[in-house]
GUSEPA-340157 format. One record per residue: residue in three letters; x, y, z of N, C-alpha, C, CB in turn. Coordinates in steps of 0.2 Angstrom, whole numbers, plus 5000, padded with zeros to 4 digits. Glycine has a CB too. Example, Ala and Ser with C-alpha at 12.3 -4.5 7.8 and 13.67 -1.06 7.14 Angstrom:
<rs>
Ala506649725039506249785039506649845039505749785045/Ser506449895035506849955036506450005039507049975029/
</rs>
This chain:
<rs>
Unk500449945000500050005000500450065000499550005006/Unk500850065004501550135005501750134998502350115011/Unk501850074994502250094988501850104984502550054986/Unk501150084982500650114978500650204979500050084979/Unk500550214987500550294987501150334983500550314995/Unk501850304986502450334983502250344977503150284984/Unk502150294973502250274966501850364963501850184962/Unk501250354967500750414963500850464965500050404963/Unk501350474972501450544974502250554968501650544984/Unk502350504967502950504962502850554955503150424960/Unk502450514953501950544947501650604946501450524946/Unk501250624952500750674952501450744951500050674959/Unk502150724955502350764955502750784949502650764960/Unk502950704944503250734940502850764933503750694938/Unk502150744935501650784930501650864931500850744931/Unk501650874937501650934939502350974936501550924947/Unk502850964939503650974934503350994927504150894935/Unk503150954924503150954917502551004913503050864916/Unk501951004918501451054915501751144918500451014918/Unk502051144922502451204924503051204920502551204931/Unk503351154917503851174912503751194905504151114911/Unk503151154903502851174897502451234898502451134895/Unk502051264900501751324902502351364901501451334908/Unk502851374906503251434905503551434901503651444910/Unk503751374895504051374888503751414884503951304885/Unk503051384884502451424880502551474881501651414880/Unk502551494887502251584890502951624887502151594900/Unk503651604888504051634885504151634879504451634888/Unk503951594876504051584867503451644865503651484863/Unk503151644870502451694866502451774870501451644869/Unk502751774873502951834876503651864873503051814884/Unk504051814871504751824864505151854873504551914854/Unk504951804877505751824881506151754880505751854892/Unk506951794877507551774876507851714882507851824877/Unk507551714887507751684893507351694901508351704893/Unk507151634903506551644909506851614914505751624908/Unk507051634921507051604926506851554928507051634928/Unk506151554927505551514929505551454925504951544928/Unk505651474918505651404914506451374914505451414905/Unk506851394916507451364918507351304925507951424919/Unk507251364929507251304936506751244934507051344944/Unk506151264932505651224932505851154926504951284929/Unk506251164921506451114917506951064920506851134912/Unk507551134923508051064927507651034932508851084931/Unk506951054936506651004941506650954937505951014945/Unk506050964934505850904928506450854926505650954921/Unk507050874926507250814925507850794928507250794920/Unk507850804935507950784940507650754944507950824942/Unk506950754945506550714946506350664941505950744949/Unk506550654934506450584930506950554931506350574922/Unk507450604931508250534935508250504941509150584937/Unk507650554946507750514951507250474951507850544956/Unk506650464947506050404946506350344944505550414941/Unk506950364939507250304935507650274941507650334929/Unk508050294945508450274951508050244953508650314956/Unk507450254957507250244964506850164960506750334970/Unk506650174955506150124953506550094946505250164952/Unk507150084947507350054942507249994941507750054943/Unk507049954947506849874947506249854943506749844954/Unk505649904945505149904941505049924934504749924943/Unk505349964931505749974925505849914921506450004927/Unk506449884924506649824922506149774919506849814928/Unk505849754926505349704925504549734917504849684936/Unk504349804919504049804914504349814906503749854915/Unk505049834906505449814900505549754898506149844901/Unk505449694902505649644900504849604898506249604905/Unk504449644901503549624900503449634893502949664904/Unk503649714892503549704884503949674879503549754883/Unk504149654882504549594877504449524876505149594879/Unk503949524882503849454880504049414887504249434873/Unk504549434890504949414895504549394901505449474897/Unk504749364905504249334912504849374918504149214913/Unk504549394922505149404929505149334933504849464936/Unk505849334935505949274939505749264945506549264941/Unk505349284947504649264952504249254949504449304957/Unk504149234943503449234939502749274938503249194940/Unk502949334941502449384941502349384932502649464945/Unk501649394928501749404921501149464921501649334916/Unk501249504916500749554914500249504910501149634909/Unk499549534911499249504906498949564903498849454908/Unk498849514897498449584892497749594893498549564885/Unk497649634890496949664888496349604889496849694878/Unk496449554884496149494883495949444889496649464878/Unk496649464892496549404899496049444905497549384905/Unk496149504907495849534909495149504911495849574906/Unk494749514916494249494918493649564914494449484926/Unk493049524914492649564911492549644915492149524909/Unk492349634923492349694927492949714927492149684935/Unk493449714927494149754929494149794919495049674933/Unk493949764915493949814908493449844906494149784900/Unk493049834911492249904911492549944915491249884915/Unk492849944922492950004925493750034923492749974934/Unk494250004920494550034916494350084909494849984915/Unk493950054908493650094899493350174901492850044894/Unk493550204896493150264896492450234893493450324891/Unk491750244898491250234895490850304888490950204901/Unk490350284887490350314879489750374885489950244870/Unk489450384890489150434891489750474893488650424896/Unk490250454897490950484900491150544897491650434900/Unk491050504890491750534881491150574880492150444871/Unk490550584878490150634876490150674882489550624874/Unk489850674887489950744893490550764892489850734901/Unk491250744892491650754893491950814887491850694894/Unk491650794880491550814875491250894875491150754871/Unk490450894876490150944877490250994880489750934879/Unk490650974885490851014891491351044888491050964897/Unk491751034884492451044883492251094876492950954881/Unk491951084871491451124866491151174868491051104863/Unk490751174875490451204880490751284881490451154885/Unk491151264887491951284886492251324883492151264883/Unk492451304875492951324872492451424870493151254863/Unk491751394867491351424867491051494872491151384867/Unk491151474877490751514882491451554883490451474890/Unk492151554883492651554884492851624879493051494884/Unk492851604873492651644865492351714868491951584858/Unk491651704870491051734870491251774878490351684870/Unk491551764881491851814887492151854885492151784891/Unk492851824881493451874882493251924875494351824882/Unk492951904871492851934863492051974865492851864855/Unk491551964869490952004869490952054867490752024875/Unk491352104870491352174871491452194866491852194875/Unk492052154859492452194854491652204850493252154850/Unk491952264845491152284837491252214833491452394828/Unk490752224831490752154827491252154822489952134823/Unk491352214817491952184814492752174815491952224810/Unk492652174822493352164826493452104828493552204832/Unk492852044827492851974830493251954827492351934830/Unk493851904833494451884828495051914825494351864824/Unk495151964826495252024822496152024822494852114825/Unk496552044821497152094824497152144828497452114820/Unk497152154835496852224834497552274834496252234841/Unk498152254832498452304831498452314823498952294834/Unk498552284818498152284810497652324812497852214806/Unk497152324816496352354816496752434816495652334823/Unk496852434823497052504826497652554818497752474837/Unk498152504817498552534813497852564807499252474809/Unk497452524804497052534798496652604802496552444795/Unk496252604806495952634810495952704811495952614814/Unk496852714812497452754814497552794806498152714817/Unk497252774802497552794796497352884792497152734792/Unk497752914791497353004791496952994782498253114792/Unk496353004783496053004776495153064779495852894773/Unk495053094772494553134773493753104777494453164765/Unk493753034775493153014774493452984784492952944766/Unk493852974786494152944792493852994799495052954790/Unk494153074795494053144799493353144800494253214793/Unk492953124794492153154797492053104802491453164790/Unk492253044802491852994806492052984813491952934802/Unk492453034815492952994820492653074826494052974816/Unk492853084833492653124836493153194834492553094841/Unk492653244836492953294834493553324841492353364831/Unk493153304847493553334854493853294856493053364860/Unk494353294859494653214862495153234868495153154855/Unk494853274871494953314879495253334878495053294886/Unk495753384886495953444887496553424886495753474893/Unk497253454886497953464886498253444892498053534885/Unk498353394898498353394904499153444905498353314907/Unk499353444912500053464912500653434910500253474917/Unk501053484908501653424906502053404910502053454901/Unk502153424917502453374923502253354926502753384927/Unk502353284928502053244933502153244941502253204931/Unk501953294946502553304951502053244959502553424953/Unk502653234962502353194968502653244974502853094969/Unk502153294976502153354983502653294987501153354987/Unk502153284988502353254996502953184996501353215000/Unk503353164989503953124991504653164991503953054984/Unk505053104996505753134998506053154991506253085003/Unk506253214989506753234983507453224983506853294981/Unk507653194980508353194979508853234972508353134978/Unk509153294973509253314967509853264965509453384968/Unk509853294958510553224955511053284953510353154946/Unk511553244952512353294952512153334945513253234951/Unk512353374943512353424938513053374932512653514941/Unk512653384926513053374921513453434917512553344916/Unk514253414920514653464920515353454915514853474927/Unk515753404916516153384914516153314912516553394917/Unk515553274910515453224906515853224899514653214905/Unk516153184900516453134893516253074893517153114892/Unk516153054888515852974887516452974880514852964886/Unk516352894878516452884871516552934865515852864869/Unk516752934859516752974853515952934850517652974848/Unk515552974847514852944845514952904841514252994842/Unk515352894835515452844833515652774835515652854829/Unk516152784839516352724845515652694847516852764852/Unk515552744850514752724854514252684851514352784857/Unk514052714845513552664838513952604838513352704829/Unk514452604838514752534833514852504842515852544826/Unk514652514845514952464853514052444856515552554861/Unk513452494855512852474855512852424856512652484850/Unk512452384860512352304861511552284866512952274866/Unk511052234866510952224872511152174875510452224872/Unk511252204883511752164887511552134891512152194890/Unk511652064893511052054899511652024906510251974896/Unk512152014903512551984908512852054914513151934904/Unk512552044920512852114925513152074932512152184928/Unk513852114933514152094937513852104944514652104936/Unk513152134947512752134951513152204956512652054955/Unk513552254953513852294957513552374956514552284954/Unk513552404961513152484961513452514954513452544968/Unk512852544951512852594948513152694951512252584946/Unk513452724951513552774954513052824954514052804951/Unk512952864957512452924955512652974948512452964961/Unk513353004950513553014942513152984938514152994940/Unk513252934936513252894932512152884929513652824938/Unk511852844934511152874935511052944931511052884943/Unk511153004933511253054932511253084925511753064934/Unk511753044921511953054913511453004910512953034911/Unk511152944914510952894909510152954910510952784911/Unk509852974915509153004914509153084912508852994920/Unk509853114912509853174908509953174898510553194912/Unk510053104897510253074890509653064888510553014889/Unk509453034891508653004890508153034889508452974896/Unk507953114893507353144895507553194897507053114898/Unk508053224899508253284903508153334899508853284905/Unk508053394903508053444900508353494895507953464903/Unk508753484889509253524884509253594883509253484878/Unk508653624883508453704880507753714887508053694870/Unk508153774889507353784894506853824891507453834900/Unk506953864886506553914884505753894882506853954879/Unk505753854877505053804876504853764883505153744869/Unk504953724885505753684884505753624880506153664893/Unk506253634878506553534876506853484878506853534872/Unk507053434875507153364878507853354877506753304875/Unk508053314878508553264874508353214869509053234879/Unk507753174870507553154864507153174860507453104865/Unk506853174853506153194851505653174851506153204848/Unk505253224852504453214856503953224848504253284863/Unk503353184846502953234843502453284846502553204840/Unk502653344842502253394845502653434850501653374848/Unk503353404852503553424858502953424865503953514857/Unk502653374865502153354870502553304876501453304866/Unk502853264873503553254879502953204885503953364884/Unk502753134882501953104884502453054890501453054875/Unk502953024888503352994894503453004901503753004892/Unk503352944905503952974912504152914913503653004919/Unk504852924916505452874918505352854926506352934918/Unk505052804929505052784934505852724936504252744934/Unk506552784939507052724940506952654944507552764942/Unk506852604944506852544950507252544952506652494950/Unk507752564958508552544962508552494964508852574968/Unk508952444962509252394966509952414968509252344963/Unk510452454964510952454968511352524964511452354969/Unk511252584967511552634966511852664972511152664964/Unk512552694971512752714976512552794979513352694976/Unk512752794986512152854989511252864988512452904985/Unk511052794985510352774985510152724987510252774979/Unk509452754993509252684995508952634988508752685001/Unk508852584989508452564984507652564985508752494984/Unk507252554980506552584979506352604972506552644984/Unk505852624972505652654964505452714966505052604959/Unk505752744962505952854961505752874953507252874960/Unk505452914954505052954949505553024947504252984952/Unk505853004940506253074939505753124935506953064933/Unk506053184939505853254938506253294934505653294944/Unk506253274927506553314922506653404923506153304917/Unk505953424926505953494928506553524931505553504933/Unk506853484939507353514943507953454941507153524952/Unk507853414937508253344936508253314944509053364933/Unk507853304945507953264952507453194951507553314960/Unk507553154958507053094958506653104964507553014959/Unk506053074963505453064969505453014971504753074968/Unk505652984978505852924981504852924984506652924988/Unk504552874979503852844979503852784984503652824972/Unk504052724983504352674987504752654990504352634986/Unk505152654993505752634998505852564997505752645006/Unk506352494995506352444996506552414991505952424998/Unk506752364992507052304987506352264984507552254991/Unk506452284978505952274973506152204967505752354969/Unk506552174967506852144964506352084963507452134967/Unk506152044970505651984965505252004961505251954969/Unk504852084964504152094958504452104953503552164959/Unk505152124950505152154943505252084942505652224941/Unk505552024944505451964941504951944939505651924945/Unk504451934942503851914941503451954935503451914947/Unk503852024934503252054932503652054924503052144937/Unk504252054925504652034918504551954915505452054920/Unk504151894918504151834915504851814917503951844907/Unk505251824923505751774924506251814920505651684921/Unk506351854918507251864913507451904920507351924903/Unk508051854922508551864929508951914926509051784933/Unk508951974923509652034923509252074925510052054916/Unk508452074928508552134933508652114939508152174932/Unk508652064942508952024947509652084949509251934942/Unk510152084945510752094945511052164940510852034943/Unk510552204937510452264935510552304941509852274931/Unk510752364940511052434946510252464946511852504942/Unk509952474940509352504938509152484932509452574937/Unk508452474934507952454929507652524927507452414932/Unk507452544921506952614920506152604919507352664912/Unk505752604922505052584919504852674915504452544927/Unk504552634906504452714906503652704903504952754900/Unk503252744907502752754906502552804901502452754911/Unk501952804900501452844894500952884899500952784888/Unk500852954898500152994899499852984893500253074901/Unk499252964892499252944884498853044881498552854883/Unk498353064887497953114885498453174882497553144890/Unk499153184886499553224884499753224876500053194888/Unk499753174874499753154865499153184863499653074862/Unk498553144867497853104863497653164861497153054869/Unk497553244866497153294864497353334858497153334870/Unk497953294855497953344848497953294843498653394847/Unk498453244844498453194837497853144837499153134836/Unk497553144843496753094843497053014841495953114835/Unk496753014836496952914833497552894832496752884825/Unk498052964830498752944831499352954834498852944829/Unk499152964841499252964848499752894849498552974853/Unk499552854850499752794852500252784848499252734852/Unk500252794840500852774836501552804838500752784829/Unk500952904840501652934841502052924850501453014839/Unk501752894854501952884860502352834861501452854864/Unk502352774858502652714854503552734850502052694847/Unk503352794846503952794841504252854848503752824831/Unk504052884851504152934858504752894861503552944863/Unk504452824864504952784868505252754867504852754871/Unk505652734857505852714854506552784855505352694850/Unk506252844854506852894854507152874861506552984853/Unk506752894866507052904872507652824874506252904877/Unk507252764871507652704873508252724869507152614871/Unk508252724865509052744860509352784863508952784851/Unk509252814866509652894869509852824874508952994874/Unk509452804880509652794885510252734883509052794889/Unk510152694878510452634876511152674875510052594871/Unk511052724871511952754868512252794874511952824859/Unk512052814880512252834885512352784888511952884886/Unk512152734890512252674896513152624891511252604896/Unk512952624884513452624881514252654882513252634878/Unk514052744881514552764882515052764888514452794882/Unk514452744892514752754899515152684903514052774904/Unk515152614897515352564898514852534903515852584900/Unk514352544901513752504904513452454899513252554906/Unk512852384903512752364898511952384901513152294897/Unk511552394893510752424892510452354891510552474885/Unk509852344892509452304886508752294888509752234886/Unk508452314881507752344882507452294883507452384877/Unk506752284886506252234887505752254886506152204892/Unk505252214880504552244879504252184878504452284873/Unk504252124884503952084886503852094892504252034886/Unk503352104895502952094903502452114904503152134908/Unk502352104909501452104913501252174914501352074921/Unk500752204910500752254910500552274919500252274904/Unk500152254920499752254928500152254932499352184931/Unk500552224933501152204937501652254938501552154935/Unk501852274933502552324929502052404933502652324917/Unk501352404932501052474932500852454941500252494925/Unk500752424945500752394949501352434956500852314946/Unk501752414952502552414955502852494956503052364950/Unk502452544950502752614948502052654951502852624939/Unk501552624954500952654957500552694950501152714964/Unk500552654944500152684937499352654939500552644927/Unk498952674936498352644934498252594928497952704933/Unk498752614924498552554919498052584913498252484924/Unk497752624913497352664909497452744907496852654912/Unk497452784910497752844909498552854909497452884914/Unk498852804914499552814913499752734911499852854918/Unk500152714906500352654909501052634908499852604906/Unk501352574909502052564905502052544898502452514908/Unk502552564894502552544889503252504888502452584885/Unk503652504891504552494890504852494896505052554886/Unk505252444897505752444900506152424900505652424904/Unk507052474904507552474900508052444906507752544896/Unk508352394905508952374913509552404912509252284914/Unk509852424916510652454917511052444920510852494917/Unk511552384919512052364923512652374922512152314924/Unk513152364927513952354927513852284923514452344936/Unk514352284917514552234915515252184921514652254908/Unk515052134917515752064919516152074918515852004918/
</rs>
């Protein structure tokens, strides 16, 4: 009896191993991350535990290898087949045929009701649809487009984001930065994922969010990267794990005074695991940048093509930040796999008026 339990507690566990190995395969194949913590450990369990099934139950191994062959065991125990079977023991083995149709229904039922949940909501000609093909087609500027579409699409919000009431931290003035010669720096470009888990400086910090987003011209003012409209729809939420002279926490840069808003205090490292699908370099990154979108900041002028230009917005900004982390002998690398909930979760966003779009790691290389 003990060994019947073993055998099935044996099983349920390597089934278990193996439908968490697969899952996280899928999930990172379909999320397009490069490499997942989760699905790593979860594989080598998986077979770890068949090496050690095969060990522990090698004798029975044995005897059913040599069954299928025809073989008898030297105690004469013999498998019988199908045939020998008694007639009760292959009814309560079988799938009976009312079993396979509920079983059936249920599963059509299902697939169905499942369809009809998540897709309700969309206009009928979006069932099934692409809906980023839709949105691009949708997004498209044409006369017949203009009349159809709304004329008002709200107000202009402010263009800074400020947190009153969090501790400020100003960051050192960009004074005597050298970095790289710019062509050095394009041809040295990379994403990096391997970091030797060592502080980032504040200097350092400093140049990568002054590159990124900082302020270059006060008088309008401008950026360092380009904006459409100069609407500037972005904000840089740094995540510290390891900056020197910085506790660790997630900090809201204020482009305005070039400073940071210490929002959370704390070591944040598992959530951004979780919330990144398992890729371990921010584990071991100095600073993660989460960068969010105000979308109305766009929305109230370009309307339908707001989102494209928000998009190509964070594309400038990520390049800035990538050829400064570069210069600085740092290793960048962007991530546009994660949980949106999670990521907006962790930076105190709503997920609807503001949310993440990109996230960029920055380590000490090896």
């Amino acid at each position: 009896m003990l060994g019947k339990r073993f055998d099935l507690a044996v099983l349920l566990i390597l089934l278990l191993a193996f439908a968490v190995t697969a899952t996280t395969g899928l999930l990172a194949d379909y999320l397009g991350i490069p490499r997942s913590l989760y699905h790593r450990l979860s594989a080598y369990s998986l077979a770890a535990l068949a090496l050690w099934h095969v060990v522990v139950r090698r004798q029975q191994l044995r005897g059913r290898i040599k069954a299928a062959l025809g073989r008898r065991e030297r105690s004469g125990h013999r498998y019988l087949p199908d045939s020998a079977m008694p007639a009760s023991q292959l009814r309560r083995s079988a799938l009976s045929r009312r079993s396979f149709l509920i079983s059936g229904v249920t599963g059509i039922a299902g697939f169905f009701l499942g369809r009809w949940f998540v897709q309700g909501g969309l206009p009928a000609e979006l069932e099934g649809a692409d809906l980023g093909l839709a949105y691009h087609e949708w997004s498209k500027p044409s006369v017949t487009a203009f009349l159809r579409k709304p004329l008002q699409w709200g107000l202009q919000p402010p263009q800074y984001k400020d947190y009153p009431s969090a501790p400020r931290m100003p960051l050192p003035a960009i004074t005597d930065y050298k970095g790289l010669p710019f062509g050095e720096t394009v041809q040295r470009r990379r994403s990096l994922r391997e970091y030797a888990g060592k502080p980032l400086t504040l200097e350092q910090l400093s140049v990568l969010l002054h590159s990124a987003y900082g302020i270059t011209e006060r008088t309008y003012p401008l950026r360092a990267s380009p904006s459409a409209g100069g609407l500037y729809p972005l904000e840089i939420y740094p995540v510290v794990n390891e900056v020197t002279g910085l506790s660790s926490g997630v900090y809201h840069y204020q482009p305005k005074d070039h400073a940071l808003d210490l929002i959370k205090e704390g070591d944040h490292r598992s959530s951004l695991l979780g919330g990144t699908g398992g890729q371990d370099m921010v584990l071991k990154a100095g600073v993660l940048f989460v960068i969010t979108a105000i979308f109305q900041r766009t929305r109230w002028k370009y309307q339908d093509r707001a989102y494209r230009y928000i998009l190509l917005d964070a594309g400038h900004l990520g390049e800035n930040l990538y050829l400064a982390a570069t210069s600085l002998g740092l290793g960048p690398c962007g991530i546009g796999a994660f949980f949106d909930e999670e990521m907006n979760r962790i930076v105190g966003v709503d997920g609807k008026e503001e949310s993440t779009v990109y996230l960029i790691s920055v380590g000490n290389l090896v």
